[in-house]
C-alpha positions in Angstrom: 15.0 39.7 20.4 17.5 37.4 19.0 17.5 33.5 18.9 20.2 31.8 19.7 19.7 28.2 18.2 22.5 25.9 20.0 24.1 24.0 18.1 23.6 25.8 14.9 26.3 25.0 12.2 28.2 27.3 9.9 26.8 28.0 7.1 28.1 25.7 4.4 29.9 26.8 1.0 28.5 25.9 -2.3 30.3 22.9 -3.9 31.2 24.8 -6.9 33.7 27.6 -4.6 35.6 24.5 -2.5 38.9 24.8 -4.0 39.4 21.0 -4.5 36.5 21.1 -6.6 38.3 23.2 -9.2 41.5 21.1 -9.1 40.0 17.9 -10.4 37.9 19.7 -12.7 41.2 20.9 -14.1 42.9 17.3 -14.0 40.0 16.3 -16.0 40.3 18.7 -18.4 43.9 18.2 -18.7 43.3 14.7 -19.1 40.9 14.9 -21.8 42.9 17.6 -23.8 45.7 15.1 -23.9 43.7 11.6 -24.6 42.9 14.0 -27.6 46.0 14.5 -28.3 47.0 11.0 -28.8 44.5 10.1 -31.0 45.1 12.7 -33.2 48.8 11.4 -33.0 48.3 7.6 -33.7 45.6 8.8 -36.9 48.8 11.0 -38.1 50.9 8.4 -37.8 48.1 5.6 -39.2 47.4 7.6 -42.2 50.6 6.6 -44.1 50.3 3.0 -42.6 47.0 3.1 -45.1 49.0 4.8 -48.0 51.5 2.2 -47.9 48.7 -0.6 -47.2 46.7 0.9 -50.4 50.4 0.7 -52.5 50.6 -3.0 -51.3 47.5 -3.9 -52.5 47.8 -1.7 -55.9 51.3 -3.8 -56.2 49.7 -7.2 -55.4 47.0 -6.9 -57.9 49.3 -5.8 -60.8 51.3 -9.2 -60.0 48.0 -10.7 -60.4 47.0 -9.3 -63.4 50.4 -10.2 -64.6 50.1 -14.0 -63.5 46.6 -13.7 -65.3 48.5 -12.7 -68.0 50.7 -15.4 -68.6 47.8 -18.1 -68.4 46.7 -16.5 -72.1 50.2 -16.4 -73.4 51.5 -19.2 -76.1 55.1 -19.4 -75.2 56.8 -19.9 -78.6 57.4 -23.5 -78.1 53.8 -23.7 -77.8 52.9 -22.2 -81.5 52.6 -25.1 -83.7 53.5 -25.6 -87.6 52.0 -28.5 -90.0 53.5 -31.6 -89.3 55.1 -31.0 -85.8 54.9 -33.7 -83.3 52.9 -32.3 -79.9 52.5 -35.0 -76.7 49.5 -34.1 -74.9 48.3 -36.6 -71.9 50.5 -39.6 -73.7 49.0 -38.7 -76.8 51.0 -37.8 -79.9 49.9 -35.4 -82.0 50.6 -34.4 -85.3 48.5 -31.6 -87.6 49.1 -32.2 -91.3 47.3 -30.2 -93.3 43.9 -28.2 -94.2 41.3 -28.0 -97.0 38.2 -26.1 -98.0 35.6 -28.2 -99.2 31.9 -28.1 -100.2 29.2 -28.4 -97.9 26.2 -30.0 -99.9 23.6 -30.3 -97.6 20.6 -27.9 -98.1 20.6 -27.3 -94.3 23.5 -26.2 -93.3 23.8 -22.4 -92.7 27.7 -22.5 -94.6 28.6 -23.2 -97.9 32.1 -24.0 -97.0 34.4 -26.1 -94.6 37.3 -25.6 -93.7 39.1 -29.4 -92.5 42.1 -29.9 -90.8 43.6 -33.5 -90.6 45.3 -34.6 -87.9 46.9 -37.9 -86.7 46.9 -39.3 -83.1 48.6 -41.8 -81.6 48.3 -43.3 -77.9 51.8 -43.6 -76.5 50.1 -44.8 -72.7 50.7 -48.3 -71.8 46.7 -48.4 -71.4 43.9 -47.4 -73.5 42.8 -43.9 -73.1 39.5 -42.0 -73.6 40.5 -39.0 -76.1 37.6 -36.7 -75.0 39.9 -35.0 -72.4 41.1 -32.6 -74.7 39.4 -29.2 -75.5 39.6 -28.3 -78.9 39.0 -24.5 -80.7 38.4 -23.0 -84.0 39.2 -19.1 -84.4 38.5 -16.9 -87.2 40.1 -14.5 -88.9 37.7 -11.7 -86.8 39.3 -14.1 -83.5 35.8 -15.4 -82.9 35.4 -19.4 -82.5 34.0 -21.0 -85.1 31.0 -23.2 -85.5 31.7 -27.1 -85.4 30.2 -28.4 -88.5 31.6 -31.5 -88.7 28.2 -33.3 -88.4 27.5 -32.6 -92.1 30.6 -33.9 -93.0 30.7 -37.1 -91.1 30.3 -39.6 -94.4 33.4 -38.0 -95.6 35.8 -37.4 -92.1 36.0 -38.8 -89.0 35.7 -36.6 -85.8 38.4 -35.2 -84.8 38.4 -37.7 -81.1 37.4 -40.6 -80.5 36.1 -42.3 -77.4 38.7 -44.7 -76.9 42.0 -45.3 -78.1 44.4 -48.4 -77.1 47.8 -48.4 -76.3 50.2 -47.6 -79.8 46.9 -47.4 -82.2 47.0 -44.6 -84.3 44.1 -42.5 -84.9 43.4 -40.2 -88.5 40.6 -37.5 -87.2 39.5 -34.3 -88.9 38.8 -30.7 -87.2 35.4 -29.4 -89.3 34.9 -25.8 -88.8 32.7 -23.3 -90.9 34.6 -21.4 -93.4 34.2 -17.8 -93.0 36.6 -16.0 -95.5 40.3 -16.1 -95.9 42.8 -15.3 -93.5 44.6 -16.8 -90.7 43.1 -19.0 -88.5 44.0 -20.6 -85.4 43.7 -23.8 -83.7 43.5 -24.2 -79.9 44.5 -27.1 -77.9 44.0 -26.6 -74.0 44.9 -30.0 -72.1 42.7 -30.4 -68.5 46.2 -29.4 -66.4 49.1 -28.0 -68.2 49.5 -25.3 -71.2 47.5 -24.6 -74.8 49.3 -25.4 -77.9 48.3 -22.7 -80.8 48.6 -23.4 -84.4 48.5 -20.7 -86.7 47.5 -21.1 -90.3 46.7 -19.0 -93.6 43.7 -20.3 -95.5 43.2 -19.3 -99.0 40.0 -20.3 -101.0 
């Protein structure tokens, strides 16, 4: 015998065989598959963005490198002779000659000196300190040399000194040790502004 349940329903379908079902999981798909697509578009058309980024850069630090550059360059106005006239912070000057001399002091690690004479005037309306300026020895070998001058201080005068008034002249001596013939150069490097470089030939 047969029941007859009332109000039985049909039996329903499985989610998975309704045909909406299938047609947004094709949208998605489609959807997906295309997002894809894009990105892979915009990296394409990023990559040469980088390239030309990376050439930017590789441009900007060459210009750097070339402004670096220039801030160790003497430009030839710069490159000094005996007797020429330099004004450096409204002070004059003026180089006039070199010497080797003697060291006799039994402590002193060198048996020679070289001295360079120099002459320095204040041309400020107002006396100025003359410790502002940086001063260098180099070899021949391009290596700075020692300051010595404290061996020789009976016989020269420091190359600055503290103060200076307005007009006075100052006669001061650059003391380095003397470490063999050949050219040596002196460096003058103001606080703001360029070095002056002055180039000499020493012969014992």
């Amino acid at each position: 015998m047969v029941k007859n349940y009332q109000g039985a329903g049909k039996i329903k379908k499985p989610f998975y065989k309704k045909w909406w079902i299938w047609v947004i999981v094709v949208l998605l798909i489609i959807g997906i598959v295309g997002s894809l697509g894009d990105d892979s578009e915009n990296q394409t058309e990023a990559k040469p963005a980088q390239e030309g980024e990376t050439v930017a850069v590789e441009e900007a630090v060459k210009e750097y490198e070339a402004e670096e550059g220039e801030v160790f360059e003497v430009e030839e106005d710069k490159v000094l002779t005996f007797g020429d006239e330099i004004e450096i912070d409204n002070f004059i000057i003026v180089f006039e000659k070199y010497e080797v001399v003697d060291i006799d002091n039994q402590f002193a690690d060198y048996e020679d000196a070289i001295v360079v004479s120099a002459k320095i005037t204040n041309i400020d309306d107002e006396t100025q300190s003359m410790i502002m300026l940086t001063k260098k020895l180099f070899t021949p070998n391009g290596t700075e040399t020692e300051d010595i001058s404290a061996y020789l201080m009976d016989d020269y005068k420091p190359f600055w000194h503290d103060d200076l008034r307005k007009g006075a002249t100052y006669e001061g001596h650059l003391v380095g040790a003397y470490e063999g013939d050949g050219e040596y150069i002196i460096e003058l490097s103001p606080i703001f502004g360029d070095a002056y470089e002055l180039f000499f030939d020493v012969v014992k």
